[in-house]
C-alpha positions in Angstrom: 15.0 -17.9 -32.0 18.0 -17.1 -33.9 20.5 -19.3 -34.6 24.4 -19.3 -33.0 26.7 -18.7 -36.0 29.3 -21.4 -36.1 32.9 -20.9 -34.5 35.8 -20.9 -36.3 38.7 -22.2 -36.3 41.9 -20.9 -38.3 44.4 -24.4 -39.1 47.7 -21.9 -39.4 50.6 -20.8 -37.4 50.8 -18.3 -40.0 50.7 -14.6 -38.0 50.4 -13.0 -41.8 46.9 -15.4 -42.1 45.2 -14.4 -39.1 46.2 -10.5 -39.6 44.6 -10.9 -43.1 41.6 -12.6 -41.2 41.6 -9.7 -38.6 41.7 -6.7 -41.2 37.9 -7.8 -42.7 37.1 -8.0 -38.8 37.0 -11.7 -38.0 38.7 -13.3 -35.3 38.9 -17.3 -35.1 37.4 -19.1 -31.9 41.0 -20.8 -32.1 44.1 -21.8 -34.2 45.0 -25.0 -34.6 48.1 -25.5 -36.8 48.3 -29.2 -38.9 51.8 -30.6 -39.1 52.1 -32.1 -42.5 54.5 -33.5 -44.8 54.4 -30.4 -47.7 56.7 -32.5 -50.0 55.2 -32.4 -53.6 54.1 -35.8 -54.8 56.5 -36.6 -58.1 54.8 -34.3 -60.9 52.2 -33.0 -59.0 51.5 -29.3 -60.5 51.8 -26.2 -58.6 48.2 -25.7 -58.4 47.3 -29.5 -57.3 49.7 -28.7 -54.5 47.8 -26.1 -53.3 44.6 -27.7 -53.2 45.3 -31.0 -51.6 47.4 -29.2 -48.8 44.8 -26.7 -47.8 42.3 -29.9 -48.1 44.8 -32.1 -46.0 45.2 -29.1 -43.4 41.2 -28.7 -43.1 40.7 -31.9 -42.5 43.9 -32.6 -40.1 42.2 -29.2 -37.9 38.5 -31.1 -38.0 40.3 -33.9 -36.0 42.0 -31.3 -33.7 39.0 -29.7 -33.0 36.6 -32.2 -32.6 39.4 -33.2 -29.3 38.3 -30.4 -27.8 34.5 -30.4 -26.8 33.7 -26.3 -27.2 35.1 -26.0 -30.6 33.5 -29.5 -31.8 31.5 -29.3 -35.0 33.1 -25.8 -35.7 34.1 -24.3 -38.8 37.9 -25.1 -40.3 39.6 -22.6 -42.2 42.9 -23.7 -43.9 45.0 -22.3 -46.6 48.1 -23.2 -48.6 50.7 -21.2 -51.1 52.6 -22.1 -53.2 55.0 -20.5 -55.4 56.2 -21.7 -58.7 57.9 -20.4 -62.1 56.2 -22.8 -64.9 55.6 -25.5 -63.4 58.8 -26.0 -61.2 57.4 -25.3 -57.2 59.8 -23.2 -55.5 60.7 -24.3 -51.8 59.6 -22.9 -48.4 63.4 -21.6 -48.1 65.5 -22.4 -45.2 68.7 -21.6 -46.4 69.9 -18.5 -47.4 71.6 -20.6 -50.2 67.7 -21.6 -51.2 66.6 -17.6 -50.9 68.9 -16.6 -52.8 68.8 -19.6 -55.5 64.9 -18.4 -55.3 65.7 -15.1 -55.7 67.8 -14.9 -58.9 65.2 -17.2 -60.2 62.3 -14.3 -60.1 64.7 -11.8 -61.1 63.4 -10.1 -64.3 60.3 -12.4 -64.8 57.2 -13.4 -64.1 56.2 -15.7 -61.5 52.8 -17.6 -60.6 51.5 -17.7 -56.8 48.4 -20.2 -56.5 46.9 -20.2 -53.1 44.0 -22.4 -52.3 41.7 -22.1 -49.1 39.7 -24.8 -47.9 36.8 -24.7 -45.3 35.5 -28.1 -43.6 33.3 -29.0 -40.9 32.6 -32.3 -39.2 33.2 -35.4 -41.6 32.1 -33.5 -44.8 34.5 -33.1 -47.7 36.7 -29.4 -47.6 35.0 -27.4 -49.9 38.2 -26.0 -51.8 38.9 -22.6 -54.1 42.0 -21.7 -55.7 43.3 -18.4 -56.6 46.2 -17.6 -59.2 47.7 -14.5 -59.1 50.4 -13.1 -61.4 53.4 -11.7 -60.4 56.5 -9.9 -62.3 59.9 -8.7 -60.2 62.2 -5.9 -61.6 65.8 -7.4 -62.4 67.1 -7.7 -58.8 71.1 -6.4 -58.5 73.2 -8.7 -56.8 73.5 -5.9 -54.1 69.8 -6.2 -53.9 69.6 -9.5 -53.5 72.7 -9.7 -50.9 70.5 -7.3 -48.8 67.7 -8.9 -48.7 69.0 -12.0 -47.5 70.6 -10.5 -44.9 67.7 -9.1 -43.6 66.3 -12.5 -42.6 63.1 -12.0 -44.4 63.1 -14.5 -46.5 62.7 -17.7 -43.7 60.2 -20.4 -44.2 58.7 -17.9 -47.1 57.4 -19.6 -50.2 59.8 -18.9 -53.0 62.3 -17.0 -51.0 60.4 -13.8 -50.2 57.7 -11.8 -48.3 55.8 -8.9 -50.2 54.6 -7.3 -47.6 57.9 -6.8 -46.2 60.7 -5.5 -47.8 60.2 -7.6 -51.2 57.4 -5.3 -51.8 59.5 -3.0 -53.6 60.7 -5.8 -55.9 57.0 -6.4 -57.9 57.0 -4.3 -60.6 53.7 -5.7 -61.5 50.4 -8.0 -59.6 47.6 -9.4 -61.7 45.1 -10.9 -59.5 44.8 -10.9 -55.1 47.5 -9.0 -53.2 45.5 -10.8 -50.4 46.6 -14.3 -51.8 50.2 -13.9 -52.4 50.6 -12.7 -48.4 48.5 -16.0 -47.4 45.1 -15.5 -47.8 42.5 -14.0 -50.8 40.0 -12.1 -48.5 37.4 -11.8 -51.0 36.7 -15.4 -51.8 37.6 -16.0 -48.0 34.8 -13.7 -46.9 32.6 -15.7 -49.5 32.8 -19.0 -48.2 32.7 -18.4 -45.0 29.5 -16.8 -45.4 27.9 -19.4 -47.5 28.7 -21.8 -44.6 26.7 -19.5 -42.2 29.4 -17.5 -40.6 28.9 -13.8 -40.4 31.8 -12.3 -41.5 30.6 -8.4 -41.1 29.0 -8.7 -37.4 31.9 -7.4 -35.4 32.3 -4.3 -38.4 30.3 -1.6 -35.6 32.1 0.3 -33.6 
């Protein structure tokens, strides 16, 4: 008899997360965004960040789920960005005053996006995996930048921007996952979820 693959569950509101999820053909059982407090602890790197939110997010979804009695014991995927220049973390802007603060800072250099993704099931630790990725901007114009904030783009983005949107035309070079700087790296996505059993190519025939 074979064995039913685990169900999974996506802990993000993000629609950019579960369209990433959806390109290499898997669809979550459900999503369950975590609320949590995102505010850096005091010297807390860029890449710690990362980690322990996607951690905390797994592991707030395992409680969700495990409420609900046909998604208990399933499979929790979380992830977390976070956008920095050194090791100052730019903000989830709010503001177009923040965008645009964000904005000139990216302008002409080089930037660091570390995304982590953590997968958790039942009272087991997350297992965790980081993924750096590189990215350079063109000097931005001050037009440029005026227009881009008045597109609205830039809401509740990490550092001020979206590049798959508009901002896309901004990086003049990526060094690492295009996947992770939209939300989600799909290779070492698809990885882990099938070392934890899931079968990430059954729904690939037509």
């Amino acid at each position: 008899m074979s064995r039913e693959p685990p169900k999974l569950v996506l802990a993000s509101a993000s629609p950019r997360r579960l369209a990433l999820l959806e390109q290499i053909g898997v669809s979550p059982d459900a999503l369950l965004p975590a609320s949590l407090d995102e505010t850096p602890h005091r010297n807390e790197r860029p890449r710690t960040l990362a980690l322990r939110l996607a951690e905390e997010k797994a592991q707030a979804g395992v409680r969700l789920s495990n409420q609900d009695p046909a998604l208990k014991g399933a499979l929790i995927l979380a992830a977390d960005t976070v956008v920095a220049v050194g090791r100052r973390i730019l903000p989830k802007v709010e503001t177009a005053e923040e965008a645009g603060d964000c904005l000139r800072l990216l302008s002409g250099r080089a930037h660091r996006v570390s995304t982590a993704i953590a997968l958790a099931r039942g009272k087991g630790t997350p297992k965790s995996r980081l993924v750096e990725t590189r990215v350079r901007f063109k000097r931005l114009s001050s037009a440029e930048i005026e227009a881009y904030l008045e597109s609205g783009e830039w809401q509740g983005k990490a550092g001020g921007y979206a590049i798959q949107g508009l901002a896309g035309c901004f990086v003049a070079k990526l060094s690492g996952s295009y996947g992770a700087v939209v939300g989600l790296p799909l290779y070492e996505t698809a990885g882990m979820l099938a070392g934890e059993g899931y079968p990430v190519s059954a729904g690939w025939a037509p």
